[in-house]
N, C-alpha and C positions, 0 to 999 in steps of 0.2 A: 504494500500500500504506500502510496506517496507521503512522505512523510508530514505534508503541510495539512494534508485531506484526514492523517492521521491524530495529529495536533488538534486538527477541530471537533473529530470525532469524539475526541475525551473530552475537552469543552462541552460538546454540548451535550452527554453522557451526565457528566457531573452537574449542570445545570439542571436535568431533568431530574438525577435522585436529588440537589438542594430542595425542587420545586416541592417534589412529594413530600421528603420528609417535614418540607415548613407545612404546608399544606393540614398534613395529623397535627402538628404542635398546634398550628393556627387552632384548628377544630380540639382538639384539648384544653385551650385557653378559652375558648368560647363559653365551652362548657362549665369552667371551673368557676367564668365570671358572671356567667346567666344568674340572673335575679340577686347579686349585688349591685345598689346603687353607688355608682362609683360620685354621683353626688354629693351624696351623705359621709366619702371618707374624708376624714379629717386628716390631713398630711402633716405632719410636724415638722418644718424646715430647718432649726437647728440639728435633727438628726438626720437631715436629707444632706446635708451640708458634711456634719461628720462620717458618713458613711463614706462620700468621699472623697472626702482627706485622708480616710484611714485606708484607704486601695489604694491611694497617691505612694501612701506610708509604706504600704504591704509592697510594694515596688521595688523598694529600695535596696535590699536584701541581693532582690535579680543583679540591679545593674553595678551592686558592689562587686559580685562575681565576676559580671560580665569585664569588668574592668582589674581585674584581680589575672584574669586570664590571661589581658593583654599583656602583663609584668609577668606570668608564667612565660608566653613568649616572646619576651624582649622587646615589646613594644608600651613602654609604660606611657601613661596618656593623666592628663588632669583629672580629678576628682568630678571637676563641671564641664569638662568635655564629654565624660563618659557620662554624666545623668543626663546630659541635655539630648545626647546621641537615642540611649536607650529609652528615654519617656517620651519622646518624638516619635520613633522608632514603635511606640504601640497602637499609633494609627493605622499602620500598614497592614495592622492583622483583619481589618475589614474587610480587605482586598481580596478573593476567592481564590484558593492555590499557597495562602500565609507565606507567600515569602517576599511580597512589598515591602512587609515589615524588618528583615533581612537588607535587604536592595539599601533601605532610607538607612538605617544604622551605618550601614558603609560606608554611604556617603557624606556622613555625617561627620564621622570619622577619621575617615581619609585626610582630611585636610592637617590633621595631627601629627603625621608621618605614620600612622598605622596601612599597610596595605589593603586591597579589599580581600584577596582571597583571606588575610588572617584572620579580619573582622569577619569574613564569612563563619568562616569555621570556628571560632570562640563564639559566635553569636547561636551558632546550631549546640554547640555544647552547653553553654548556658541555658537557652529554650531545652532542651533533652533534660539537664541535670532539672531542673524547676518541675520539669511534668513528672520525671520520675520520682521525687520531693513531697510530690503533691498525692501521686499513688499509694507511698509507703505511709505518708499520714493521714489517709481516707481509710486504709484497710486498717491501719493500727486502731484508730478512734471505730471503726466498726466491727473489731473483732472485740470489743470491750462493750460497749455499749450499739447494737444494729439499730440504724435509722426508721423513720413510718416505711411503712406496706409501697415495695417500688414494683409489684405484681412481675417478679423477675424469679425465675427456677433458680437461680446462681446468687448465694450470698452475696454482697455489697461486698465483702473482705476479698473475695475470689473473682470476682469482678476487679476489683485494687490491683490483687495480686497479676491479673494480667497484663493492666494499666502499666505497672512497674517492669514486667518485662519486657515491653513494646519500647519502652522510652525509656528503660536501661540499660540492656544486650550493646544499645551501642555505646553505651557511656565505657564500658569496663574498659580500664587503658590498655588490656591484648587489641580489643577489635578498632577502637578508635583509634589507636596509635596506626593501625594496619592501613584505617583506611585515609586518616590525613596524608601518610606514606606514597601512599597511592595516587592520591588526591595533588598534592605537594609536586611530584614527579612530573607530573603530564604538564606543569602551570611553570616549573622551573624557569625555561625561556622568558616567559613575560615578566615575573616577580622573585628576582632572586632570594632568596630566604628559607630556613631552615627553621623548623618549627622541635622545641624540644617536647618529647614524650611527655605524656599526662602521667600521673600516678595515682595512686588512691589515696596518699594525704587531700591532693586538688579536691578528687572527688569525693571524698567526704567532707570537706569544707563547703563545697557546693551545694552538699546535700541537707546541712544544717543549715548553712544560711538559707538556701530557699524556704525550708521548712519554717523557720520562724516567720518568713512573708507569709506561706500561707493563712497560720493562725493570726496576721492581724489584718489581713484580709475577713479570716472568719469574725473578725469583729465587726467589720464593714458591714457584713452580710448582716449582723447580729442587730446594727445599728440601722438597718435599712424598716428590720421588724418592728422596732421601737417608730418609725416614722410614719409607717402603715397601720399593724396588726392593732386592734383594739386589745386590751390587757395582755400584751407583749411578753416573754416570757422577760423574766430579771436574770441581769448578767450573772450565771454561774459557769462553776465548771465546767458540767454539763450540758448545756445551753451551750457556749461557747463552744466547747466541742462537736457541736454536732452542727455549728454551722461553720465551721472550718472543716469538719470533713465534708461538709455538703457541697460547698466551694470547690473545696481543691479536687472531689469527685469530680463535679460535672464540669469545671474547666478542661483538666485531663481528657477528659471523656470525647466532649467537644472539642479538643484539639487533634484526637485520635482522627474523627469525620473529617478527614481533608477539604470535604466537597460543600462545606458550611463558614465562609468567613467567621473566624473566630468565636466559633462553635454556633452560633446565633443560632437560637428557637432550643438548639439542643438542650444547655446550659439551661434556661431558663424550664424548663419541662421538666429537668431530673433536680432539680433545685426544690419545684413545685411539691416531688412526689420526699424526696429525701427529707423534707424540712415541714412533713402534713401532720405532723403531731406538736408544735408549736403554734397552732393557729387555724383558723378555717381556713380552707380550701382558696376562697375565691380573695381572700386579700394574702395567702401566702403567695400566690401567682401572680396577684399585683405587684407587690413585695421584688418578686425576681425577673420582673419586667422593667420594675422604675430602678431597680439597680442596675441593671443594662445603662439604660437612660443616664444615670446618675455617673457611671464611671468613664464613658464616653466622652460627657457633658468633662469632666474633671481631665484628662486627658485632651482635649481639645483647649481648654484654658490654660493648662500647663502650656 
């Protein structure tokens, strides 16, 4: 097949399963908001506000990493070069294909004396280390405490657990080292540079700091409740937990779906069904709607 005819065919492949799956979410959301008056919700703005600033917050974790990588490979960069690069840089995941977001960090970048192919590759490392981050602390929070009814045969832990091996097989520094190797080789001519091995001190530094983003993220989430949900639950442990694994679940989850700009519809459905015993139905679905709204809106300000 000609490669250009082939090109469009996954295009427009992927456009058709976006359509569908929003399609069910759509008629999911419909259902969940039938016979709430969205009139009658009283939105509380200081915690529409703090929600987020605390996703702005739950960021910052990432692009320490992400910047922490470049000093692994010898291209050390500003403190404000790398948050301006990487909070910029999360507009792009709208883009169908998430790798605008990629592209814009680059070239954000670049102008620093970091090369693109290195920012490539620290930036896929960094995205990988965060999602797998995000899997080990969604199964851990639900091998302890299991979320509401997500009408799913497969525990939410086992569910995690595959989460983590999709977006960690390539973390391990045997395979990633293999394939920047690889990767590095074929780019030689264009961008001379030699990239040192990853180890598992990086990644596990990676994988803590993500992990503290996602929990205060799940505070986001937690604060988004308190701006919607009538009798909110109050900040505990447990409460907090189970909206940081609901978070970093269906983020993961929705990053898995290539074919969904930054997970959109997904996220917000399994947010809905994770997060159904804190609230009714039809304002926890509003709840993971106006958080969409809210972190975009806060992203775009930045």
């Amino acid at each position: 097949m000609n490669p250009v005819w082939k090109r469009w065919l996954i295009r427009g492949v992927n456009l058709v399963l976006a359509l569908v799956v929003l399609f069910f979410i759509g008629w999911h959301f419909q259902r969940d908001l039938n016979g709430l008056d969205l009139s009658k919700m009283k939105l509380h703005p200081a915690w529409l506000v703090a929600s987020a600033g605390l996703y702005l917050l739950g960021l910052l974790p990432n692009a320490w990493f992400w910047r922490h990588l470049f000093e692994k490979f010898g291209y050390p960069v500003s403190l404000y070069a790398a948050l301006r690069a990487h909070y910029i840089g999360q507009l792009g995941k709208y883009v169908p294909g998430k790798a605008v977001a990629v592209v814009v960090r680059a070239g954000l970048i670049h102008p620093y004396g970091v090369p693109y192919g290195v920012s490539i590759i620290a930036t896929f490392y960094e995205v990988l280390t965060g999602m797998a981050s995000g899997g080990i602390v969604a199964a851990v929070i639900y091998v302890i405490e299991p979320p509401g009814d997500l009408d799913l045969r497969l525990h939410p832990a086992a569910i995690g657990a595959v989460l983590i091996g999709l977006c960690g097989i390539p973390l391990l520094p045997g395979v990633f080292n293999f394939i920047v190797a690889k990767l590095t080789a074929k780019i030689q001519a264009i961008e001379l540079y030699r990239l040192p091995p990853i180890g598992f001190g990086t990644l596990t530094a990676g994988l803590l700091g993500t992990g503290v983003g996602w929990w205060v993220q799940g505070l986001s989430m937690w604060a988004m409740l308190q701006a919607v949900v009538p009798d909110a639950p109050a900040l505990s442990l447990s409460s907090w937990a189970q909206c940081t694994a609901a978070i970093a679940f269906a983020t993961v989850a929705g990053f898995v779906v290539v074919f969904l700009p930054s997970g959109i519809g997904m996220r917000e459905l399994l947010l809905s069904k994770l997060l159904s015993s804190l609230g009714p139905a039809g304002y926890i679905s509003a709840a993971a709607i106006l958080l969409r709204l809210a972190w975009i809106v806060a992203e775009a300000l930045f």
